[in-house]
N, C-alpha and C positions, 0 to 999 in steps of 0.2 A: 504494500500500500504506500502509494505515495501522493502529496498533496496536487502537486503538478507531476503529468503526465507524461511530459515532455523532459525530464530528466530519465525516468524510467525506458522509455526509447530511446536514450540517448545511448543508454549503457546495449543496444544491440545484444540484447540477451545475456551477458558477461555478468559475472556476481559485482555487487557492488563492497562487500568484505569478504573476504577472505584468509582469518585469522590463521597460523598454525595450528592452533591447539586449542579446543571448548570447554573449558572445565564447567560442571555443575554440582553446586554445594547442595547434600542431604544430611536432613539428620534427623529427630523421633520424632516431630511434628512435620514432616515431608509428607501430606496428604492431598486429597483430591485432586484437583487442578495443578498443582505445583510437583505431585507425583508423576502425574501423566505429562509434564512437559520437562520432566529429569529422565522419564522412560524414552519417550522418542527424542530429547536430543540425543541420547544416550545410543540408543536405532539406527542413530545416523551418525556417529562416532566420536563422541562429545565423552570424557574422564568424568567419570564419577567420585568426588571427594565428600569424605566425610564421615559419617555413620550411617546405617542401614536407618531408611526411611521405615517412617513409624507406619504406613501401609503398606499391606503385601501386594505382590502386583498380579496375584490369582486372589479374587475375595468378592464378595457382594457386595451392589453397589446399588445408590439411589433409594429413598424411601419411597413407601409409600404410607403415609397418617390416614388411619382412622377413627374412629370414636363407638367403644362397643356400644348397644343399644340398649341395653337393658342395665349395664354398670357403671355407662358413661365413663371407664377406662378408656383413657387417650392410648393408641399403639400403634407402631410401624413394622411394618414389612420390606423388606430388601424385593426389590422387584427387578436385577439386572444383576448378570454375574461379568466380571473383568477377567479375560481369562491372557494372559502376557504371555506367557510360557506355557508348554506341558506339564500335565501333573504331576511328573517323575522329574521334572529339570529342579537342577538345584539351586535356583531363582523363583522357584515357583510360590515360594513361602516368602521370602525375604530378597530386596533390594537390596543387594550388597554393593557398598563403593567398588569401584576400581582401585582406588586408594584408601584406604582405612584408614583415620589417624586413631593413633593409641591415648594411653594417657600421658606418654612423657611426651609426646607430638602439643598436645593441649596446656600439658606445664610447662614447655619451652616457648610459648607464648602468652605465659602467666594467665592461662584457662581464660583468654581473649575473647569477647561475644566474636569477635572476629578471626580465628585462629587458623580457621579452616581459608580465609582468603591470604592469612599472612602467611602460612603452609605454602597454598599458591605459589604467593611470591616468591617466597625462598626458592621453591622446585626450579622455576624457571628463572631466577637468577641464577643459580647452579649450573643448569641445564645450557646457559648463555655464558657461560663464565670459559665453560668445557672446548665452546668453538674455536 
């Protein structure tokens, strides 16, 4: 999407970025919307850092609310199943990073709300350091 149309044809089909490397941060709140777009960047060859996302990526999905009629209990029903993987694949249960940080990963950046981008950083300063 882009505002003017005329920049987008400019590029004659050509990516307009084209980073090295896509890293995406998970960790135990990695749910719905932000699960599904760490899974297919992921599809499409994006590093997974972090911790295993708090959903799995085989599980029911979507409610459905209703209200019993005679005990006026509120209740839901899961009405869609997510199915990512085979049932036997060892992802099927659990999102696991590409990269796992530990806990001495997380105490070398003094357990930072941001450790997992400053991990990042580190890697590919290393990584740039090597050339």
């Amino acid at each position: 999407m882009c505002a003017d149309k005329s920049i987008l044809e400019a590029q004659d089909g050509e990516p307009i970025y084209t980073p090295k490397e896509i890293y995406v941060v998970t960790d135990v709140q990695t749910f719905s919307s932000a699960f599904h777009t760490a899974y297919m960047l992921w599809k499409m060859g994006a590093k997974v850092v972090g911790v295993t996302s708090g959903q799995a990526p085989n599980t029911f999905m979507e409610v459905t609310r209703f209200k019993l009629p005679n005990t006026g209990l509120e209740c839901s029903a899961s009405n869609s199943l997510q199915s990512c993987f085979p049932t036997d694949h060892p992802m099927a249960k659990a999102f696991t990073p590409d990269i796992q940080l530990s806990y001495d990963d997380y105490r070398q950046f003094d357990f930072s709300k941001d450790a997992e981008l400053l991990f990042i950083e580190k890697l590919n300063y290393n990584e740039n350091r090597k050339k």
